[in-house]
Kinemage of the C-alpha trace (Angstrom):
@kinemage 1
@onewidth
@group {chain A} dominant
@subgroup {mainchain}
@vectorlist {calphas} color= white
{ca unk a 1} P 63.860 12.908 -21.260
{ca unk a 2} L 61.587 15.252 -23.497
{ca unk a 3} L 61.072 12.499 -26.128
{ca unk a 4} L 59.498 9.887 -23.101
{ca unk a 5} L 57.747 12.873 -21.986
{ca unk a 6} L 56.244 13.609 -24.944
{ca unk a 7} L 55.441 9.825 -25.315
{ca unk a 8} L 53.709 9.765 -22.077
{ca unk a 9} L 51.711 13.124 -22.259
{ca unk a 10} L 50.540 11.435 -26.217
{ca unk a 11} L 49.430 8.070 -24.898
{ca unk a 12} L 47.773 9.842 -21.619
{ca unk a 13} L 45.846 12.186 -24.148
{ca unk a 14} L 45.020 9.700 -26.550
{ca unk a 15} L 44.862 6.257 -24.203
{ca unk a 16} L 41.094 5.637 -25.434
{ca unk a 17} L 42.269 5.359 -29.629
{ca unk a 18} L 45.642 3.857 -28.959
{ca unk a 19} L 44.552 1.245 -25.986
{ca unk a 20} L 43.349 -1.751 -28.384
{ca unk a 21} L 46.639 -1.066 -30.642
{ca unk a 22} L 48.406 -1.888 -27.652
{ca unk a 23} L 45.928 -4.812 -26.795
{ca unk a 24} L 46.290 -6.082 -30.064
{ca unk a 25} L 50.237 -5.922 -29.847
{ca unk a 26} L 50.389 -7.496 -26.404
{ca unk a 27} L 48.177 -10.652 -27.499
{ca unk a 28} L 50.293 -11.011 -30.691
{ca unk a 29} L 53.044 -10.618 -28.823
{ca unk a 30} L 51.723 -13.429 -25.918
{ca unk a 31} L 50.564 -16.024 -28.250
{ca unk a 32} L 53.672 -15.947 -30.670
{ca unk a 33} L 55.634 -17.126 -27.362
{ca unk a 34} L 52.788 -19.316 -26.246
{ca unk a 35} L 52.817 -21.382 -29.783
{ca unk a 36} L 56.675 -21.104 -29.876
{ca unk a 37} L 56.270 -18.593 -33.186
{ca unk a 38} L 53.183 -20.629 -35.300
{ca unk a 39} L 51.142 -17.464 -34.455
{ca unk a 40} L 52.745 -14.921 -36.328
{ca unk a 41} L 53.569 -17.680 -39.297
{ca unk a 42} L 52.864 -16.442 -42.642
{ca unk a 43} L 49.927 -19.460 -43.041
{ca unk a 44} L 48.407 -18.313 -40.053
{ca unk a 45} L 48.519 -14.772 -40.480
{ca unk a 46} L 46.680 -15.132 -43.397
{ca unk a 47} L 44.126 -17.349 -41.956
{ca unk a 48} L 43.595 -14.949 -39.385
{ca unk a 49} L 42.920 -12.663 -41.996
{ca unk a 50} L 40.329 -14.274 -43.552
{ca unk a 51} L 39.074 -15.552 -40.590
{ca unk a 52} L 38.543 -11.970 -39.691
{ca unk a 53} L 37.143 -10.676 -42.536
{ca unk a 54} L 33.616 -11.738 -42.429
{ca unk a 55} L 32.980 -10.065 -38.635
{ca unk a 56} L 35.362 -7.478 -39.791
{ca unk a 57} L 32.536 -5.975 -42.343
{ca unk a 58} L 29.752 -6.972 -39.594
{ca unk a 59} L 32.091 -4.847 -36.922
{ca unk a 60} L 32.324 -2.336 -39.354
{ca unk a 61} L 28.466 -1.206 -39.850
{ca unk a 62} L 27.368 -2.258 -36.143
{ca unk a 63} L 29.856 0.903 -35.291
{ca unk a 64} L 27.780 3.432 -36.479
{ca unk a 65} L 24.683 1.486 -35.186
{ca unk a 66} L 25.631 1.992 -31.733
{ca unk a 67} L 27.063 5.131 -32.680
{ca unk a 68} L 23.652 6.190 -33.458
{ca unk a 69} L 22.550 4.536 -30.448
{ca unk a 70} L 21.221 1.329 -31.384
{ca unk a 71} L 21.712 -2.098 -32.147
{ca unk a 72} L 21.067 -4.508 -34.465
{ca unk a 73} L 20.919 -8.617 -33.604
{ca unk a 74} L 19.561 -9.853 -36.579
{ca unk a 75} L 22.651 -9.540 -38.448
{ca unk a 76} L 24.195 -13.059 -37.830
{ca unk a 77} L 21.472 -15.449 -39.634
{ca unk a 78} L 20.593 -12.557 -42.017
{ca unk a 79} L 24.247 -13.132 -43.096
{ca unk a 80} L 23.643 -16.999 -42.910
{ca unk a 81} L 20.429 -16.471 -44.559
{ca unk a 82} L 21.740 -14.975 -48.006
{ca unk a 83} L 24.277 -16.914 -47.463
{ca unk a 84} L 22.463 -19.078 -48.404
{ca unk a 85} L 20.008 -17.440 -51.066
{ca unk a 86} L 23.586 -17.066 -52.554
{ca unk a 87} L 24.637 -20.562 -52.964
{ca unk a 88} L 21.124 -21.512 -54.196
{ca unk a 89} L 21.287 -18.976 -56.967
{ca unk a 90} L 24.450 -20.211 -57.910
{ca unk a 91} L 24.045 -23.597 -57.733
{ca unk a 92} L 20.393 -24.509 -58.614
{ca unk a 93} L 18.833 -21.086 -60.202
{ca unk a 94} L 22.189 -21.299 -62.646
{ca unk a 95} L 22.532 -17.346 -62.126
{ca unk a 96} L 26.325 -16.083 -63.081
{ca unk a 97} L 27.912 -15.018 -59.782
{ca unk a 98} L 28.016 -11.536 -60.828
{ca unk a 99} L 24.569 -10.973 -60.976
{ca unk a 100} L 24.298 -12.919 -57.844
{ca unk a 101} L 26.365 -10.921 -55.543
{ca unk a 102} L 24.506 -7.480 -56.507
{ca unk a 103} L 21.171 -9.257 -55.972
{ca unk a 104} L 22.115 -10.625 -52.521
{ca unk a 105} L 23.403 -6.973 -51.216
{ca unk a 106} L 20.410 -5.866 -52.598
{ca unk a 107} L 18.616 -8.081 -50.338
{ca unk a 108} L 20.204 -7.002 -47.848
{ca unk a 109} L 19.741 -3.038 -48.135
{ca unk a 110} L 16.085 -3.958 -48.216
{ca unk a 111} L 16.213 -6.163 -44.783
{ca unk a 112} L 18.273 -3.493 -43.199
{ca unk a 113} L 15.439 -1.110 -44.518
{ca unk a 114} L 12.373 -3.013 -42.773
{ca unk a 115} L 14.503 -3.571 -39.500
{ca unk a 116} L 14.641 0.120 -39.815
{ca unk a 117} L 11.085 1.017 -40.303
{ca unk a 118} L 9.565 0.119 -36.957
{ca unk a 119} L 12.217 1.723 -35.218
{ca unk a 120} L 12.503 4.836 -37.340
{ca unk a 121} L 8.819 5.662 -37.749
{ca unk a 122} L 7.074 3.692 -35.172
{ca unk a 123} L 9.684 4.277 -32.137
{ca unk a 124} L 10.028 0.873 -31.315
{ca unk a 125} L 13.346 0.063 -29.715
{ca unk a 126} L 15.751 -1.221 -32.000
{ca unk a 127} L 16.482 -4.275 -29.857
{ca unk a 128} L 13.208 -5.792 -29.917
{ca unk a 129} L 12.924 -5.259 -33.444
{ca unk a 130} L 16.256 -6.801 -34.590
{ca unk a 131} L 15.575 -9.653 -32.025
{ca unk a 132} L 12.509 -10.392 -34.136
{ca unk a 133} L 14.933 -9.948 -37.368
{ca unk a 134} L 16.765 -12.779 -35.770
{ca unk a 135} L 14.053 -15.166 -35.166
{ca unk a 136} L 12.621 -14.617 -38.452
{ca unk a 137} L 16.069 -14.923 -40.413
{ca unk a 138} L 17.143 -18.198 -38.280
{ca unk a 139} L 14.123 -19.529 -38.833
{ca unk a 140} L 14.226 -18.222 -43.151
{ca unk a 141} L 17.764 -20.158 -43.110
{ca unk a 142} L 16.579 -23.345 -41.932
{ca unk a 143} L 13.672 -23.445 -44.153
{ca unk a 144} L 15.773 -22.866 -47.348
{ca unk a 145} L 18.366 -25.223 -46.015
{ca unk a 146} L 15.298 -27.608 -44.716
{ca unk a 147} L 15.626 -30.439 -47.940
{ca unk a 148} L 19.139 -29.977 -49.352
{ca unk a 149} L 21.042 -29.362 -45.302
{ca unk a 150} L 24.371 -28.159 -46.865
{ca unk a 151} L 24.432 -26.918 -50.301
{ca unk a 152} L 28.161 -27.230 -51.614
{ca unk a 153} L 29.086 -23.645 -53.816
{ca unk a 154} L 31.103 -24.975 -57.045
{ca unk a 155} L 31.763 -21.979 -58.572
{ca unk a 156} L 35.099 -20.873 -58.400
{ca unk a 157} L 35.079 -16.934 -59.159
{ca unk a 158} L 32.509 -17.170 -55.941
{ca unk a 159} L 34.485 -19.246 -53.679
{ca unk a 160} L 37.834 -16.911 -54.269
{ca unk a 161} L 35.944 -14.417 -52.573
{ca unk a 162} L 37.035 -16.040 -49.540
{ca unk a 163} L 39.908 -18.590 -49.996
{ca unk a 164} L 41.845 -16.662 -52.900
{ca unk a 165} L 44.677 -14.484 -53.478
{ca unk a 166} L 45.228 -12.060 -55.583
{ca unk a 167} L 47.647 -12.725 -58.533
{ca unk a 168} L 51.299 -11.958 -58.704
{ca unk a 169} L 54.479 -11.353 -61.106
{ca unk a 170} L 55.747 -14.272 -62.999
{ca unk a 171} L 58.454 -15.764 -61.350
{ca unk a 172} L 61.480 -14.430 -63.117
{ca unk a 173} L 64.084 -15.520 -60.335
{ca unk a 174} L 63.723 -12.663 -58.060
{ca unk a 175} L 62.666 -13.608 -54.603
{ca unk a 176} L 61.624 -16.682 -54.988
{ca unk a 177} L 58.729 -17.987 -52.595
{ca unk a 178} L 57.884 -14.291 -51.783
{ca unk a 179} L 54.499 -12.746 -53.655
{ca unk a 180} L 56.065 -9.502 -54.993
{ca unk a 181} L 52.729 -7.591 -56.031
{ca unk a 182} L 52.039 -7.639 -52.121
{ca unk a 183} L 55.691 -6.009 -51.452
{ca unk a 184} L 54.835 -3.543 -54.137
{ca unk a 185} L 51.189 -2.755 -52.815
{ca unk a 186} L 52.826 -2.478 -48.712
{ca unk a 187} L 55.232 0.342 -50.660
{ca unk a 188} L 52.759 1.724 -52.196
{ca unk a 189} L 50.419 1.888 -48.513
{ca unk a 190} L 53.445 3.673 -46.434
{ca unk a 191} L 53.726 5.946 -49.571
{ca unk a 192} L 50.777 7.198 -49.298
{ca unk a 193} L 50.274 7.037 -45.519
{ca unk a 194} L 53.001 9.042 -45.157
{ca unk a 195} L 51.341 11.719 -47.724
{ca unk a 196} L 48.004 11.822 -46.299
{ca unk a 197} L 49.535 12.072 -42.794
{ca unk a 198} L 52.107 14.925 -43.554
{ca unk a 199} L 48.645 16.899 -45.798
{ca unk a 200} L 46.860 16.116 -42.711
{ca unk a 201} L 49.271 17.733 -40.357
{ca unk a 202} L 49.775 20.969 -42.221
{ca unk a 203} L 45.957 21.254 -43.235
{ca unk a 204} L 45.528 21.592 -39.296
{ca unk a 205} L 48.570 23.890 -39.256
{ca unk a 206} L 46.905 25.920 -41.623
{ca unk a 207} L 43.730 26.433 -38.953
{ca unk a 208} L 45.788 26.296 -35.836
{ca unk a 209} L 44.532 22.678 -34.636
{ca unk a 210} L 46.473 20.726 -32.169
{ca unk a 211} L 48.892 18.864 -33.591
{ca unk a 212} L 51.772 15.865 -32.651
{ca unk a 213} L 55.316 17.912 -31.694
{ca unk a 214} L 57.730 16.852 -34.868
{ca unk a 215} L 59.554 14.353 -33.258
{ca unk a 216} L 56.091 12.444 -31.650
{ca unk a 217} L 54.751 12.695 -35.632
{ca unk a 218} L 57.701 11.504 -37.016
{ca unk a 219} L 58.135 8.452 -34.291
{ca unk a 220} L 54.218 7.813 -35.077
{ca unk a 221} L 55.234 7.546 -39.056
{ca unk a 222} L 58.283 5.133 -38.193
{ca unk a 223} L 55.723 2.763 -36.412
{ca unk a 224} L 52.701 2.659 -38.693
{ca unk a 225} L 55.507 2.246 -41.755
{ca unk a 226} L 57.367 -0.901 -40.315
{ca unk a 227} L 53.962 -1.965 -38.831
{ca unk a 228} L 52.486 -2.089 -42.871
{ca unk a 229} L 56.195 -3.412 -43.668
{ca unk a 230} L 56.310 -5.936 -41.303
{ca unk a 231} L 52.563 -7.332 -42.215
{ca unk a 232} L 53.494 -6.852 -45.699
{ca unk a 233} L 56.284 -8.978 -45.738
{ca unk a 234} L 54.732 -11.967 -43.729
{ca unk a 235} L 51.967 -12.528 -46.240
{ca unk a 236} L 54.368 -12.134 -48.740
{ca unk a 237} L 56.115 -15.031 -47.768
{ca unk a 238} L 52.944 -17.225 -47.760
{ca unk a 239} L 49.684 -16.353 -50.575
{ca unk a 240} L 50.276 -12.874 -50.467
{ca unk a 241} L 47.275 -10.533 -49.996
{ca unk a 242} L 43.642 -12.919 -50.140
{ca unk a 243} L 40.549 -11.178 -51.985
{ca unk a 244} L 39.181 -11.070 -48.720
{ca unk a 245} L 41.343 -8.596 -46.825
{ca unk a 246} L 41.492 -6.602 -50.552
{ca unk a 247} L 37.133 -6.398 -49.869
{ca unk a 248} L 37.613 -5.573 -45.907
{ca unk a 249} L 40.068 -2.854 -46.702
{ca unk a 250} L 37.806 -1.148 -49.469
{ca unk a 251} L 34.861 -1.569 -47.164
{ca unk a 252} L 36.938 0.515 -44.353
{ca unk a 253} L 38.204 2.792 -46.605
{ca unk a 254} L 34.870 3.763 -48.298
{ca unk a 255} L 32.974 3.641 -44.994
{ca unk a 256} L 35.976 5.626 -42.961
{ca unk a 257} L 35.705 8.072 -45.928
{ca unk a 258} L 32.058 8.595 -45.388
{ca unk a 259} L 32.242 8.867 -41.448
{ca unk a 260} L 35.203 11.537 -41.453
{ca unk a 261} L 35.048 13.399 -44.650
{ca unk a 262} L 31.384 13.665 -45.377
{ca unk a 263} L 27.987 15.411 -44.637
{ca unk a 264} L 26.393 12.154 -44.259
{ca unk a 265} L 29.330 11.416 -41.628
{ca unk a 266} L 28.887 14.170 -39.187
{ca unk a 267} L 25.282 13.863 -39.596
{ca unk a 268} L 25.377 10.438 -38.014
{ca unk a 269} L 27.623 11.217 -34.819
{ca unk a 270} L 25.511 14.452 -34.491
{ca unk a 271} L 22.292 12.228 -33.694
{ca unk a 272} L 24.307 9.634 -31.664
{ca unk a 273} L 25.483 12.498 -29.868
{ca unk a 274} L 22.362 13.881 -29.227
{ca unk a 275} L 19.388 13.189 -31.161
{ca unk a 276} L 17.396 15.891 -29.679
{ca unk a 277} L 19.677 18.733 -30.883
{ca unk a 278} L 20.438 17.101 -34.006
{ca unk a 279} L 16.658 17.072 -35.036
{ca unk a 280} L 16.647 21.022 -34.009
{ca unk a 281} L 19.740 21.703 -36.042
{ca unk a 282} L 17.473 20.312 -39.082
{ca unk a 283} L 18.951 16.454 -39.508
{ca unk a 284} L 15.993 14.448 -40.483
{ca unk a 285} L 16.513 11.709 -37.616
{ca unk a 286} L 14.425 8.831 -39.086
{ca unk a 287} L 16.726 9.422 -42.082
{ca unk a 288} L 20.060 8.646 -40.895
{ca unk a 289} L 18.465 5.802 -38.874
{ca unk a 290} L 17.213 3.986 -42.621
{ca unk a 291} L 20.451 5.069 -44.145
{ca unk a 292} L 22.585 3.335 -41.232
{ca unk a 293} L 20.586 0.371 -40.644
{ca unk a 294} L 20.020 0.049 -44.812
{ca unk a 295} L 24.282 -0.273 -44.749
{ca unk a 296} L 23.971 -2.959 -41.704
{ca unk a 297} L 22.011 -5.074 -43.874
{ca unk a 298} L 24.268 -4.911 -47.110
{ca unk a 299} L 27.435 -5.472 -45.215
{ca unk a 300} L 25.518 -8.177 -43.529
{ca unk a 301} L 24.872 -9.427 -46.867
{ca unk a 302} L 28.604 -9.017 -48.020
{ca unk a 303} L 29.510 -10.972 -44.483
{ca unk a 304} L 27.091 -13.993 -45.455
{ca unk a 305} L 28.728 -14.062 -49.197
{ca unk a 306} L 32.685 -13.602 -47.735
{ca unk a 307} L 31.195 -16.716 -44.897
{ca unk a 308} L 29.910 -19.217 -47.932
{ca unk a 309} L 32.903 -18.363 -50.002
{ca unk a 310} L 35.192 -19.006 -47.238
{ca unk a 311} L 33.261 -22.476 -46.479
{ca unk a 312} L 32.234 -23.264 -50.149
{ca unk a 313} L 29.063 -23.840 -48.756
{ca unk a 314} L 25.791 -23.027 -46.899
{ca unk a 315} L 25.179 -24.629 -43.806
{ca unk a 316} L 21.519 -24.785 -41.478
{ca unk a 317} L 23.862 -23.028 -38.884
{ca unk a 318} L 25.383 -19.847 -40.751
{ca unk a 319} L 25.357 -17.236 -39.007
{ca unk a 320} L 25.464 -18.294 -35.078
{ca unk a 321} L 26.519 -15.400 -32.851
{ca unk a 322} L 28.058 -13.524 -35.814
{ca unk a 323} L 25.977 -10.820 -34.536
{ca unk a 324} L 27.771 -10.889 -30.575
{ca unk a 325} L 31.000 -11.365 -32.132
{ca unk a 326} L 30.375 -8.091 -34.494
{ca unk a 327} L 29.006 -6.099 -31.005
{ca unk a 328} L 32.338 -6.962 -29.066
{ca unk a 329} L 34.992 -6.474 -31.879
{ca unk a 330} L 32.998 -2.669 -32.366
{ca unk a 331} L 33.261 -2.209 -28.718
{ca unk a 332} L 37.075 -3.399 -28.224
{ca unk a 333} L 37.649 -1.072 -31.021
{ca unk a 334} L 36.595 2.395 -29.452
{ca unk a 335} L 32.582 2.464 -29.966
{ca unk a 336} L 31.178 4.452 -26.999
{ca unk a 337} L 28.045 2.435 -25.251
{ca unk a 338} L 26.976 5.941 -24.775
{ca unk a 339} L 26.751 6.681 -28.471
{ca unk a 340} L 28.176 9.240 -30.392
{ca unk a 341} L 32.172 7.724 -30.657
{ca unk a 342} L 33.963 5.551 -32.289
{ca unk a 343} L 35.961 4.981 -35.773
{ca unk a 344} L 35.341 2.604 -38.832
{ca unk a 345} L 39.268 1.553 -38.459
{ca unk a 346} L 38.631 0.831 -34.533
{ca unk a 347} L 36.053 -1.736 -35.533
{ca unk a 348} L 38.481 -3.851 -37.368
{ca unk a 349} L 41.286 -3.383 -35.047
{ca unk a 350} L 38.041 -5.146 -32.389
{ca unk a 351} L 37.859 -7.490 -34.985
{ca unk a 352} L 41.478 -8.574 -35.147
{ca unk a 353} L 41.811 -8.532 -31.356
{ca unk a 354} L 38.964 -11.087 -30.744
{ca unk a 355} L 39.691 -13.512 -33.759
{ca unk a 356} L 43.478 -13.215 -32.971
{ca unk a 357} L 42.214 -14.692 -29.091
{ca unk a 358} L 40.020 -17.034 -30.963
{ca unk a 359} L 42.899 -18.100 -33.043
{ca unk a 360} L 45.689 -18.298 -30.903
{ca unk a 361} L 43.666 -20.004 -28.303
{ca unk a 362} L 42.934 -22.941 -30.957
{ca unk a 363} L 46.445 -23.213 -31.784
{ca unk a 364} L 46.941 -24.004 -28.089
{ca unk a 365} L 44.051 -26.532 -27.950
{ca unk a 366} L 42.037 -24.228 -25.283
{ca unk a 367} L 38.556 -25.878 -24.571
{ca unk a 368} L 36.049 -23.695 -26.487
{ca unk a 369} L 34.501 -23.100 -22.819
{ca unk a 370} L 37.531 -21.671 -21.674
{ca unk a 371} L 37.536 -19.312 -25.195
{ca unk a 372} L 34.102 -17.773 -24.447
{ca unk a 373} L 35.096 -17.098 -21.203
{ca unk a 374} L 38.044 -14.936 -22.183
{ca unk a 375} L 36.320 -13.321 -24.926
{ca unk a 376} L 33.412 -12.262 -22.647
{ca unk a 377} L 36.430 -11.013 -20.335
{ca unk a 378} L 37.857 -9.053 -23.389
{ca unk a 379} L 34.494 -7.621 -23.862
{ca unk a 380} L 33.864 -6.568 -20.193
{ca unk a 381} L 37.685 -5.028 -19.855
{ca unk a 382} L 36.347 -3.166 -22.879
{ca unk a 383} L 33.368 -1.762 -21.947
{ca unk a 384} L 34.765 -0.729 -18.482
{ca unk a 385} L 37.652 1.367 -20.172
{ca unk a 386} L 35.110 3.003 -22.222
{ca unk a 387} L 33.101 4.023 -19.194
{ca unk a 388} L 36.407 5.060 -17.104
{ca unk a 389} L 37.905 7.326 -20.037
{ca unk a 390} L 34.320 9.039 -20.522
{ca unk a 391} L 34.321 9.778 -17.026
{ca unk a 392} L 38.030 10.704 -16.612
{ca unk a 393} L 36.936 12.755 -19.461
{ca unk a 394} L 34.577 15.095 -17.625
């Protein structure tokens, strides 16, 4: 009876973090039935992946946008935008797709950087300035696009980006069908989860922190393990791992890195706690606001490159409602709307949840009116917990 108690008193204590893991399980769980097992089918798994990947980078830097606060709308046709400026360059300026991609997140730290400007130094609210970052960029994309409509991306190292997988073994007659480099890199992940979480655990030992009873930690290393296993071995059985997840995962991990482990970190969820104090305490404000909103626009840039890559092309509409699709999955995953909360890894767990509804609801041939329905009904459930917890919190 100890071990359920301990269960309960964890998921009472921590309901806010692990609540979308459990939302993300359930749907999973719903639509596998639904679609008689096609859901959880190593072709769509993978799809779902990629599918996810290019909000999943969006979700990712509008996190610590609202975590400082604000928001940002002009992400979606900035992405479509160098999209495009992407598939021109490769296709009509003859530019080698590695200098391209450096040149279009470069772009894209400087757009971030003037949506930050009149909100940084002239106080105008964020909203009304990335609204006008919208109209401008929607209106950029169609002019580019205006004489050619859809350019068609030919180059090959470009369009991998977002429809290939990484390389494997040759086949020497050992599981045949199944991609062993992904087995090998899933070993290698619960390796090294399993370090970092036991260093974790006696790090906070060390300084008396709170920590997990033993058999709680060891029941939460058992379920993260076959959780990495069990992915693992369902995109083994198909591609294996697509560049595209390898790009989301290093954009988590660098950008999880930098909100937990660095100065630059707490400085941000000091001002979206309270900007007031945080200014007193001797954080230069404006600062973190260009630094956060300068990331927006180069992941926004990265999302517009993974988007063409994925569609070998550019399209006039690029972009549509990336931007409310990137606000929901950061709010699903854990983002407080009061500012100040919320995790780089909750963002793409967001991300998963409403592409996996997206997904799952196609497979079942749900009208797309019905789908926006439910995901605004996601998004509402979402927003409501957050309020409840922050309350129940106090």
């Amino acid at each position: 009876m100890t071990f359920f108690k301990n269960i309960s008193k964890v998921l009472q204590q921590n309901i806010r973090e692990y609540g979308m893991y459990i939302a993300l399980v359930l749907i999973m769980v719903i639509f596998s039935v639904m679609t008689k097992g096609v859901f959880m089918s190593a072709r769509n798994i993978s799809n779902l992946v990629n599918q996810m990947g290019y909000i999943g980078v969006l979700a990712v830097g509008m996190t610590l946008i609202i975590v400082i606060r604000h928001i940002d709308l002009s992400v979606g046709f900035l992405a479509g935008f160098l999209g495009a400026v992407a598939a021109i360059a490769l296709k009509y300026w003859g530019l080698p797709v590695y200098v391209v991609i450096p040149m279009v997140l470069v772009l894209g730290i400087i757009a971030g950087l003037i949506t930050a400007f009149p909100v940084a130094r002239l106080g105008v609210p964020a909203f009304v300035t990335s609204l006008a970052g919208w109209l401008i960029y929607r209106g950029l994309l169609q002019l580019v696009t205006a004489g050619t409509g859809t350019i068609i991306i030919e180059d090959k190292a470009f369009n991998a980006l977002g429809n290939g997988f990484i390389p494997d073994f040759p086949d020497m007659g050992f599981l045949p069908g199944i991609h062993k480099v992904t087995l090998l890199l899933g070993l290698i992940a619960i390796v090294l989860f399993v370090i970092s979480a036991i260093n974790d655990r006696r790090n906070k030992q060390a300084y008396n922190f709170e920590v997990l009873s033993m058999d709680m930690f060891v029941l939460q290393l058992v379920v993260v393990s076959a959780v990495i296993a069990y992915i693992t071995w369902i995109l083994s059985g198909y591609n294996g791992i697509s560049w595209t997840l390898v790009i989301v995962l290093l954009v988590v991990g660098v950008y999880d890195f930098i909100a937990s482990r660095t100065v630059l970190g707490r400085h941000i969820y000091a001002v979206g706690g309270n900007p007031d104090a945080a200014e007193l305490s001797g954080i230069n404000v404006k600062n973190i606001v260009f630094v956060v909103f300068g990331s927006m626009g180069m992941l926004s840039a990265l999302s517009g490159i993974l988007f063409a890559a994925r569609l070998q092309s550019a399209t006039t509409t690029a972009g549509t409602l990336f931007e409310l699709d990137a606000i929901a999955a950061a709010y699903v995953g854990g983002v407080s709307a009061a500012g100040g909360v919320g995790k780089v890894t909750g963002s793409i767990i967001g991300a998963l949840v409403m592409m996996s509804l997206v997904n799952g609801m196609n497979l079942l041939g749900s009208d797309i009116s019905l789908q926006y329905i439910i995901r605004g009904i996601v998004l509402v459930v979402a927003v409501v917990f957050d309020v409840m917890t922050r309350t129940r919190g106090k």
